[in-house]
FILUMFI-440948 format. One record per residue (C-alpha): residue in three letters; x, y, z. Coordinates in steps of 0.1 Angstrom, whole numbers, plus 5000, padded with zeros to 4 digits. Layout:
N
alaXYZ;...
***
This chain:
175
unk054849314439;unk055648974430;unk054248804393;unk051648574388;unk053648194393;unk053648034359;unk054047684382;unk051447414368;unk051347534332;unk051847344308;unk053847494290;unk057847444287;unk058847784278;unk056847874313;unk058647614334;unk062047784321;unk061148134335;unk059648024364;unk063047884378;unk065248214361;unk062548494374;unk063948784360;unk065948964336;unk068649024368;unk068348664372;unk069648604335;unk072348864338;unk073748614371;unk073348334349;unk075148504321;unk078348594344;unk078048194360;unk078048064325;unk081448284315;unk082848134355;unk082348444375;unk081548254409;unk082248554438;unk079648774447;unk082049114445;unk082449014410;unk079148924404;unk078449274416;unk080849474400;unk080149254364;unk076149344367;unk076249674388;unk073149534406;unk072249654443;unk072949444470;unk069949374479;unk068749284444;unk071349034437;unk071448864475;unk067548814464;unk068448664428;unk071148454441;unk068948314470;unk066448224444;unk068148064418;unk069847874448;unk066147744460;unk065247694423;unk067947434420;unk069847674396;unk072947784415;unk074847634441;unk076347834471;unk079647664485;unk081647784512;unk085547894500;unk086448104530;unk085848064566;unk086248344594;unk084648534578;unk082348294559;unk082448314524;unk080648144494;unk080948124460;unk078048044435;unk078347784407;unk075647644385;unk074447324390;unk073547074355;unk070147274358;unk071747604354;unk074447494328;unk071247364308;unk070547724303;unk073547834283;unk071947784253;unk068748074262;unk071648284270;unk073948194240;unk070348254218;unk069848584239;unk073648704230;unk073148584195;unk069748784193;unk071249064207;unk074149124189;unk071949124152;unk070149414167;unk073649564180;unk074449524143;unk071249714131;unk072650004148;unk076049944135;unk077449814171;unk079649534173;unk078949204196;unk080649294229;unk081348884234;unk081248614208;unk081148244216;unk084148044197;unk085047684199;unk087647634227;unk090247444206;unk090247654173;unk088447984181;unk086347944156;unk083048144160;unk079747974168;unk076848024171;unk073147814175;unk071247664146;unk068247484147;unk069147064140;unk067146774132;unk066946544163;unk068246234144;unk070646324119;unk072046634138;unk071346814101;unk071047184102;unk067147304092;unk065947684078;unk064147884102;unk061447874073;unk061047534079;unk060247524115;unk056647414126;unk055647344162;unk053147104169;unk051246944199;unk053946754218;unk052546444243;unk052346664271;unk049646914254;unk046947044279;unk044147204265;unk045147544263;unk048147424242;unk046147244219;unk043347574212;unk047047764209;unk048147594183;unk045347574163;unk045047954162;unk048147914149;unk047347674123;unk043747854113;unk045548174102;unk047847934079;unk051148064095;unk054247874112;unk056248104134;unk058748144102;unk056348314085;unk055048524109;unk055848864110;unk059348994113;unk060948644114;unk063548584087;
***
């Protein structure tokens, strides 16, 4: 049974997972991102069915999120590579890894990946920035507001929001 389509909201965060789909979807994504490109390894890396990952492949292909190119003909094969669309997600899946691995650490697990800068190694990771100045800003200090392509349903959101006197840093559980 297939989802409700989130197409025509407006709603950013919506748009997103309306191209990715699913969680097998981001798993795909993941393995594009670190340059897997074959489906064998795509397969072996996920340990999806066949049928499940022809299916996510074929729509992040029509959702303009991977591109299939031929690398082998007689028998014809392809290899999958994300297009700018797809590379723009490497930051959901850098969060995701980043998100993951504190609650890995809760149950004393270590990070099974990290992300380091390619010429030092150095470990990195994502931080919320001020547009202008590129200055790193406290989770405590975040506050989301009506952007110039509100609808209505946005608007009534965030003032919920705003009548119980809470940003999302304060809300509960975030640190």
């Amino acid at each position: 049974m297939r989802s409700k389509s989130f197409e025509g909201m407006a709603c950013s965060i919506a748009t997103a997972l309306e191209a990715v789909g699913d969680r097998w979807a981001m798993l795909v994504l993941r393995d594009l991102m670190l340059g897997l490109s074959r489906y064998d390894d795509l397969r072996k890396s996920t340990d999806i069915t066949n049928a499940t990952l022809t299916d996510r492949l074929r729509q992040l292909e029509q959702t303009g999120l991977v591109e299939r190119r031929l690398y082998q003909s007689g028998p014809d094969r392809y290899e999958y590579l994300l297009t700018p669309k797809g590379r723009d997600l490497s930051l959901v899946i850098q969060a995701l890894a980043q998100v993951g691995d504190r609650w890995r650490l809760q149950q004393q697990a270590q990070p099974p990946m990290r992300f380091v800068r390619a010429q030092s190694g150095t470990p990195l990771r994502l931080a919320l920035v001020e547009e202008e100045s590129g200055r790193s800003v406290p989770f405590s200090e975040l506050r989301v507001e009506a952007g110039p392509g509100a609808d209505d349903l946005t608007r009534w959101r965030l003032s919920k929001l705003a009548a119980q006197a809470r940003t999302p840093a304060t809300a509960p559980g975030a640190d």
